[in-house]
N, C-alpha and C positions, 0 to 999 in steps of 0.2 A: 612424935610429929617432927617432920624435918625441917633444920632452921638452917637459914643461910649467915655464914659469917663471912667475913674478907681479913684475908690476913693483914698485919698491921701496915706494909707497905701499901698493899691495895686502899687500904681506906685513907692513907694522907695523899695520894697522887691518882685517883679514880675520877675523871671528870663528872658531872652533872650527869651528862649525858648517856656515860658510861655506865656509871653504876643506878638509871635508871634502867639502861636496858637490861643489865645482865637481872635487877631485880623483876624485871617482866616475864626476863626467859625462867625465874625460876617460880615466880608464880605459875605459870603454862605448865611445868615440868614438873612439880613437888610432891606430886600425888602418883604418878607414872612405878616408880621403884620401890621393890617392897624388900628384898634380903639382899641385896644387891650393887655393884659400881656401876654408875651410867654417867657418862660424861655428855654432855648437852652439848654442843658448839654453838660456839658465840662469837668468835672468828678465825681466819685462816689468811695468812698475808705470808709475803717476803719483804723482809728489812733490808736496809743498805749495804749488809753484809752478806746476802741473798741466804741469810738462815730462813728457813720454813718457820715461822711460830702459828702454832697450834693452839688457840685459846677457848678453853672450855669451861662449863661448869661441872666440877667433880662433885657427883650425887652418893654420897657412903651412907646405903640404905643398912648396911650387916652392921654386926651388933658391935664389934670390936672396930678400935682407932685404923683406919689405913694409912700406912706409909707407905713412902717409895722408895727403899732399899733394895736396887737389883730388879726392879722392875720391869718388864719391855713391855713397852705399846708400838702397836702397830697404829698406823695411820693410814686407811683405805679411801678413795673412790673409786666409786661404784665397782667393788670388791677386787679392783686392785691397788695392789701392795705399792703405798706410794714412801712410806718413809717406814723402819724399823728398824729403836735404839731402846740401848737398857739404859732406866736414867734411876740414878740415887739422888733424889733430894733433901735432907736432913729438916730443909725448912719448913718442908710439908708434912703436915700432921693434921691427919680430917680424924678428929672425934667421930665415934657414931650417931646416925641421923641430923649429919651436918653436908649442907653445900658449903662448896667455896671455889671460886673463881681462880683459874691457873692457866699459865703460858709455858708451854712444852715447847724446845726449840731443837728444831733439825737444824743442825750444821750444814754450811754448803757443803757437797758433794756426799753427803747421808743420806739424800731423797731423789727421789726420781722426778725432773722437770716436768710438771704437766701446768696444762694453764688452762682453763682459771681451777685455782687453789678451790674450788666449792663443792657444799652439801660431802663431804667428806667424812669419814667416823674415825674417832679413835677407841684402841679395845688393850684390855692387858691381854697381855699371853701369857 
C-alpha cells in the first residue's frame, strides 16, 4: 500500500495549508499506479529569479528505491516540450510504494516562455 512521506525539510517548513493539499492530492491519486513513476502536479510557478519550479508529487509504485542520478524529465503542455534537464539529486530517495512531494527547478533560460505555467506533465526519459 502506498504511503506518503515528506522529506525532513518539507515537514519543518510545509505550511497548514500546504501540506493539507498536497495530502488531498495524494489521497485522490494513491490507488491510480500500480509498477510504476507518476508524478501528480501540485504546482507550477516562476520565482524571482524567473527559474520554472515544477512541484509534484513523486508516486514510486516499482518495487525498487528510485533515485535521481542522471535522470531527465521532460516537462510538457499539452504535448509540447516546455522545459528538458538531467537533474541528479542525491537528496532524493523514494523507497518503494512511497509518495513524496518535490520541486524540480528549470533555470532561466532552460525552458521555453509560455504562460500560464498549467495542467502541465512531467515524465522521465
Amino acid at each position: 500500500m502506498q504511503q506518503l512521506r515528506f522529506e525532513p525539510a518539507w515537514d519543518r517548513t510545509l505550511s497548514t495549508n500546504d501540506r493539507q493539499h498536497i495530502e488531498n492530492i495524494f489521497q485522490e491519486t494513491k490507488h491510480i499506479h500500480n509498477s510504476s513513476i507518476i508524478f501528480s502536479p501540485i504546482r507550477e510557478a516562476v520565482n524571482h529569479s524567473e527559474a520554472l519550479l515544477i512541484t509534484v508529487l513523486i508516486h514510486n509504485g516499482m518495487e525498487q528505491t528510485l533515485t535521481f542520478h542522471n535522470k531527465r524529465l521532460q516537462y510538457k503542455i499539452r504535448d509540447e516540450v516546455i522545459g528538458d534537464q538531467v537533474f541528479t539529486l542525491p537528496a532524493l530517495s523514494i523507497p518503494s510504494k512511497v509518495s513524496t512531494p518535490w520541486t524540480f527547478i528549470y533555470p532561466k533560460g532552460s525552458y521555453k516562455q509560455s504562460v500560464p505555467f498549467k495542467n502541465g506533465k512531467l515524465n522521465i526519459i
